[in-house]
Structure formats: C-alpha cells, structure tokens
N, C-alpha and C positions, 0 to 999 in steps of 0.2 A: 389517417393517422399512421405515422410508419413505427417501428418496431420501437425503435427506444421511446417513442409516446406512450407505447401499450405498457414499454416494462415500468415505465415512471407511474402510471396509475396504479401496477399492482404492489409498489412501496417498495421499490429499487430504484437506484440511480445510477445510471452507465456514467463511467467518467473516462478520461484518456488518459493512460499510461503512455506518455512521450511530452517530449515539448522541445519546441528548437525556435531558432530564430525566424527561418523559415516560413516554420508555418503559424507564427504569428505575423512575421508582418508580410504575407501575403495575402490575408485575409483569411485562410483557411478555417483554423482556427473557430475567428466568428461565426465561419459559416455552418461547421459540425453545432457552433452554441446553438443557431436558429435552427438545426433538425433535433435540437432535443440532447444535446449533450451536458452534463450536469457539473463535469469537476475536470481538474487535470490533478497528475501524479506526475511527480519525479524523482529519479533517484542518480545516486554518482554515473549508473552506466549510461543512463539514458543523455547525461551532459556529457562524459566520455566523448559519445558517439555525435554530437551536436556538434558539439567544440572541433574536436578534433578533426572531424572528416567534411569541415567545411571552410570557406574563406567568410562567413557571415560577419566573422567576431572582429577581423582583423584589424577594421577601425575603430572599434571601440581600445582594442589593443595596444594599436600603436597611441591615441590618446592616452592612453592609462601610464605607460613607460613614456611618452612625452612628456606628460601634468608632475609627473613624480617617478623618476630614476632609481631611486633607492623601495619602489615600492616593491614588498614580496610578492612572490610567487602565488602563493595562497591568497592574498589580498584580490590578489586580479580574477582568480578561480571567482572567488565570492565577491566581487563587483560584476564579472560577467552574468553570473547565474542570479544574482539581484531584479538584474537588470530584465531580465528574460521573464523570470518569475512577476515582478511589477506589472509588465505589459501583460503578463497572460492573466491575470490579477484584475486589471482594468476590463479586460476582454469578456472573462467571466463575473463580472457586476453584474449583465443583466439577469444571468439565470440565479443569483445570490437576491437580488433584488424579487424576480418574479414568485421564488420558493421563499422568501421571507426566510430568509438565511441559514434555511434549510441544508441547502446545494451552493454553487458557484465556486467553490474552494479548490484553489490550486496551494499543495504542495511541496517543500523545499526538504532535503532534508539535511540535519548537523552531517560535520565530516564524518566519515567512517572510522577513523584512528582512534576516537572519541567514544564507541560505541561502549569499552567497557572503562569509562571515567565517568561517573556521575556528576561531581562540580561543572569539567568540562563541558557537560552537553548541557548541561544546563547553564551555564554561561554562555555555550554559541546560542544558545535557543533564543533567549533574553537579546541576542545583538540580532540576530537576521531577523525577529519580531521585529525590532525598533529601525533595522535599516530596509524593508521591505515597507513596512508601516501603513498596510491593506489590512482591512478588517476579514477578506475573504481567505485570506492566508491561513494555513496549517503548516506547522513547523514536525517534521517528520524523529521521532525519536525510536531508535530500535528497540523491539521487546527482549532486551539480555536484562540479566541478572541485575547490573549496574545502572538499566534503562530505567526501572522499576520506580525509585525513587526521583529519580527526573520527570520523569511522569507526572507522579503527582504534586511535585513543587509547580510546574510550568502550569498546572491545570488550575494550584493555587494563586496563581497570579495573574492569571484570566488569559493563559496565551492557548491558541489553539492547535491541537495536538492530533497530529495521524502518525501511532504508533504501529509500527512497521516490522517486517521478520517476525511474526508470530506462526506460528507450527505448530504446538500442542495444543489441546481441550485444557490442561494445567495452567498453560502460560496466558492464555487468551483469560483465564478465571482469574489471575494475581493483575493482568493489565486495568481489566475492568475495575477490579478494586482498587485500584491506585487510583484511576479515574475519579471513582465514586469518594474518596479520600481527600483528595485533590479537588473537590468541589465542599464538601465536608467543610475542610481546612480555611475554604475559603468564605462560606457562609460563616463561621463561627468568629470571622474575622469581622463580619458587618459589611460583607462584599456580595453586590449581587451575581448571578450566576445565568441570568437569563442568554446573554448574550456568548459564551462559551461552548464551543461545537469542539468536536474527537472522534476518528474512527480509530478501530480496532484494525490493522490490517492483516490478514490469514492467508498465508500464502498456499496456493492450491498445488498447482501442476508437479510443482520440485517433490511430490512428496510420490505420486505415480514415477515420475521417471528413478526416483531411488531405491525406493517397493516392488519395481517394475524388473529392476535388474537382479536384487536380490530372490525375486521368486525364480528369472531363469536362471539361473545361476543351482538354485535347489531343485529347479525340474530338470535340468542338464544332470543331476547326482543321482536322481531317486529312477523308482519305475513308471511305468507307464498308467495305470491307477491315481499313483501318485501325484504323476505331472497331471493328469488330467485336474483335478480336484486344485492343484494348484495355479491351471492355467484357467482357471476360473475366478481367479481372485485379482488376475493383471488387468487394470485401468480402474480400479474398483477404491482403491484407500483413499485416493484424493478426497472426491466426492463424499465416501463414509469419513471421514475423519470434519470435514468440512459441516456436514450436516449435525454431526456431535456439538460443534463450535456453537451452533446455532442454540440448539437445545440450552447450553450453560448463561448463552444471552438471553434467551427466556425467561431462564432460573433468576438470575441475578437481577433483570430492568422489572422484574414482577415483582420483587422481595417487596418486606414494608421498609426495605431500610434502605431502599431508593427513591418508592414512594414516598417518605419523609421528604428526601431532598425535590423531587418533580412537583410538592408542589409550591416550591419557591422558586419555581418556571425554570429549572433543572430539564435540559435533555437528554435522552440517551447515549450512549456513544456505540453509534452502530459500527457492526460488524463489516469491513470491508474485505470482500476476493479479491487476493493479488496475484498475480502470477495467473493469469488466465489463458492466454496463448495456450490453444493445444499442441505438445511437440512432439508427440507418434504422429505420424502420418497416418497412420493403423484407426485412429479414434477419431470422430466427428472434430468438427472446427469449432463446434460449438459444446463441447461435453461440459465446460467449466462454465458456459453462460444459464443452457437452459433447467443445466438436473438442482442449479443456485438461487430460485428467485423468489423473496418473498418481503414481506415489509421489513423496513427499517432497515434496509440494506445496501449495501453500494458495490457494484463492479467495477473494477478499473479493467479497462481492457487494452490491449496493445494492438497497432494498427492494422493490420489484419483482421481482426476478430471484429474490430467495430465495423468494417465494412462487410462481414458476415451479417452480423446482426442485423445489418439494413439490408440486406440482399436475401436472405432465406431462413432467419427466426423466427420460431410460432410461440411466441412470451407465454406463457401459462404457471402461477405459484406453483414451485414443484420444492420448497427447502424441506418443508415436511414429510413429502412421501417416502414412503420405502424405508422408514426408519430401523426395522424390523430388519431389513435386508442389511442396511448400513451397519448395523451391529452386529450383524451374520459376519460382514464381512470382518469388520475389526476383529472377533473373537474364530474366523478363520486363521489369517493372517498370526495372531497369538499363538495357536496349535498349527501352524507350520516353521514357527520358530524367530519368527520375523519380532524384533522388539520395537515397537513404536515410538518407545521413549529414548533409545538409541537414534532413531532413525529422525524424528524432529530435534533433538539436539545436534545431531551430524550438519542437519541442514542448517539451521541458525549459526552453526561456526562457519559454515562453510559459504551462508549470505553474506555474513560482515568480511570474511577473507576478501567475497568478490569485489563486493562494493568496493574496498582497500584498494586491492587489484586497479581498477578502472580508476579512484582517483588517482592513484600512483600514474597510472598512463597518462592523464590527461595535463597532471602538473609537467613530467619531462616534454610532452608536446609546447605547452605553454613557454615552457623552460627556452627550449629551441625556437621558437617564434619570437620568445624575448630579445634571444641573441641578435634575429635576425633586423629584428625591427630596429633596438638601439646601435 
C-alpha cells in the first residue's frame, strides 16, 4: 500500500493541483488515478502555464478561429479549458465511481474578473456546469464577500461547488453556512440533496510566507530576546491557523442544524488544503501534507509534493494534535503585533489580483496566436 493509499484510509483525499493537456492525454494522468489519486484542481494560473507555454492547444485553436472568425477571445479561453476539464472529468470517473462520489472531482474555476460580481459568477457557474455537463465536476467560486451569496444559490441548484481563497477561521465559518443554506434552500424547494458535493478550500503556505516576512522584518527592529521569542513563531501560523479552520468544521458538520439536513442524505462540505507546496526551502517538503491529516478531508497538492508523498511520507492523523500549541502560536503572533485579520484579507485581495494577473496573460497570448493563425 503506498502513501496516498494510507492517507485515503485515515479520511483524506490527495488530489492534483495542475492539469494540462499533456498530461492527460499521455496517460499520466490515469496513471497517478490508479496509485490512489482522488481529485484534480485548477485554477487561471495553472491554465496560464498550460496554455501558454505549450503548442498542445494549437489545433484545437486554429479550429476554433477556422469554425468561427468573429469568435472572442474569452470564448476560446473557456472552450480550451472546457475541453481539458471534460477529459480530465472522464479520466477521474473511476476514482468518482470507486468512492461512490465521494472523490473523483475535477475542478474549473469562474473568471477571476467576476470574483467580486455575484450575478456574474453565478451565471458563468450555471454555463461551465451546463457546458462541461460531468456529474464529477466542481465549479470553483471564490470565498469574497460577493462570493458568499453565489455560494449558496449554486449549492441551491444542485451545482457542485469548491469554494476557493479562504484564509480566515471567519471566512471558512460564513462559506460553510452559505453551503448549509444553500442546501436548506434547496430541500425546502422539494429538491433532493443526496447527490451534491462542496469543498471548502483553505489556502495554507501564502499565510507563512506573509507572517514569515512580517516577523523578520520585527526581529531585524527589536533585540536579541526579542528576535529570539519571535523567531520561534516563523513556519508556525500556516499550520496554527489551519488547524483552527478544522476545529470550526467540527463545530459547525456536528450542530443539530446540520444534522437536520444529513439526515436527508445531506454531505458535509469538507475542508480542503490549498496551497500546499512548501516555498522556504528552510521547512520540510512535506510540513503542509503531514502536520494536515485527518478525516473528512482533502489535499490538493502541486506536483512536487505529490511525488514527495510517494517517495518519503509516514501518513499518521495529526489535524488534531498540538492544538494547545497552535493557539500558543496564534495568541503569540497577536502579542508581537502581527493582525491576522489584516494579514488573511491582504491575501484574498492579493489571490484574486493573481489569478486576474494570469488570466490577463493567457488572454494577450491567445490574442497573439489568434493573429497568427487567421
């Protein structure tokens, strides 16, 4: 049994943060499904980097400005990554099939321009549901402010949802309940709920590398005392803030006023780690896989790290432990100045900027191969 077999027993689901043409249709793909791989993830940068830094697409491309001259830009973006997503969609049936629709779920997510339009994203949601039109599919909505209500209309309408850019213990508590809402809304409708799946997704590592810099930054000002107490708290808030997240999902999938809904075969919407890639070279390659595992859970991991996993992880449930210390750490971090609630909303503007960023690249790429083709 290799590593992701051990962690899928202890009630976690490794999934793949990437997907390209590539390595679906070279079989790759299937073949991480048959070592035990449970889901893929995508986001604008990961198609960015797909699209742009390959010739995979190009006949699909020139077909597309052949079949239709006048068709936009954007059009092509979202027929390419359709397309990608279907296949990968087909590829994980088996593991959707084996988990009894558990797992197998690959990932799309709305534009990024969209993040703070709620109509909007709930309208692309509704169209890449219907032009994808896989049942293993999740339609990616970010957790902003504007996300909220999109949330739970999509979750009312039986489409499946991995809510995406979560950062705070707050935010992660207002997605759930949109979920739990958004199932509510739809049982009351006379609609069943059996078949509707949702992760949560919590992104880890962005929150050390931002925490990381503001403590050197305060131990470069203060004394030596000082620094030390401070340099005890670097690689430490991902993980604490992460294990918090956990606790609130506890709170909330144990209420009675979930139980209500579970038992009209209502599922939970687990908790997914994103951003898992460790990027100190200073911290193990696994800090965001092993100190994360326990039931009802899911990793997505980027490709590095999965072949860590199968190369030198010892799986063991560890979301619980050290909870004690986890709050040490939070309520250090508070008394050295650092505000958390500054620092996950920095990052949720600062996710949806990226995401922008990357599609903005990948449309002027597309732009320029349009030229070239017609």
């Amino acid at each position: 049994m290799n590593a992701l077999q051990q962690i899928e027993q202890l009630g976690q689901s490794i999934w793949y943060d990437n997907i390209s043409r590539a390595l679906i249709n070279s079989g790759e793909l299937k073949k991480y499904v048959e070592e035990g791989l449970l889901g893929v993830t995508s986001n604008p940068t990961i198609f960015d980097k797909a699209i742009s830094s390959s010739d995979d697409y190009d006949g699909q491309i020139r077909q597309l400005v052949a079949g239709n001259p006048s068709i936009s830009t954007a059009e092509m973006i979202q027929s390419l990554m359709v397309s990608d997503i279907q296949m990968a969609c087909d590829v994980l049936s088996a593991a959707f099939d084996r988990t009894r629709g558990r797992d197998g779920y690959v990932s799309i997510e709305v534009t990024p321009s969209k993040a703070r339009n709620t109509s909007a994203t709930i309208e692309e949601a509704r169209l890449l549901w219907s032009q994808v039109n896989r049942k293993n599919l999740m339609i990616k909505i970010p957790a902003t402010r504007e996300g909220l209500p999109a949330i739970e209309q999509t979750i009312a309408e039986g489409i499946n949802i991995n809510v995406t850019l979560i950062f705070s213990v707050d935010r992660y508590r207002e997605v759930a309940a949109a979920y739990i809402a958004g199932l509510e809304k739809r049982i009351q409708s006379g609609k069943g709920v059996t078949q509707i799946a949702s992760v949560a997704s919590v992104f880890v590592s962005r929150i050390d590398t931002l925490v990381d810099d503001l403590l050197e930054k305060k131990m470069a000002a203060t004394g030596t005392a000082g620094a030390e107490r401070l340099r005890g708290l670097l690689g430490k808030s991902a993980v604490a803030n992460t294990k918090m997240v956990y606790q609130a999902f506890n709170d909330i999938f144990r209420s009675a006023r979930f139980k209500a809904i579970s038992q009209k075969g209502a599922t939970v919407q687990r908790p997914l780690w994103g951003s898992t890639g460790t990027k100190n070279p200073a911290y193990s390659d696994l800090l965001y896989v092993e100190t994360l595992i326990g039931p009802h859970t899911v990793n997505t991991v980027p490709p590095a790290t999965y072949a860590a996993i199968l190369d030198h992880s010892k799986p063991t449930v560890t979301i619980e432990n050290d909870l004690d210390t986890a709050r040490a750490v939070l309520s250090g971090l508070a008394a050295a100045g650092i505000d958390m609630q500054w620092v996950t909303t920095k990052l949720e503007e600062d996710g949806v900027a990226a995401f922008e960023k990357s599609f903005d690249g990948l449309y002027k790429n597309l732009e320029k191969k349009r030229r070239e083709f017609a």
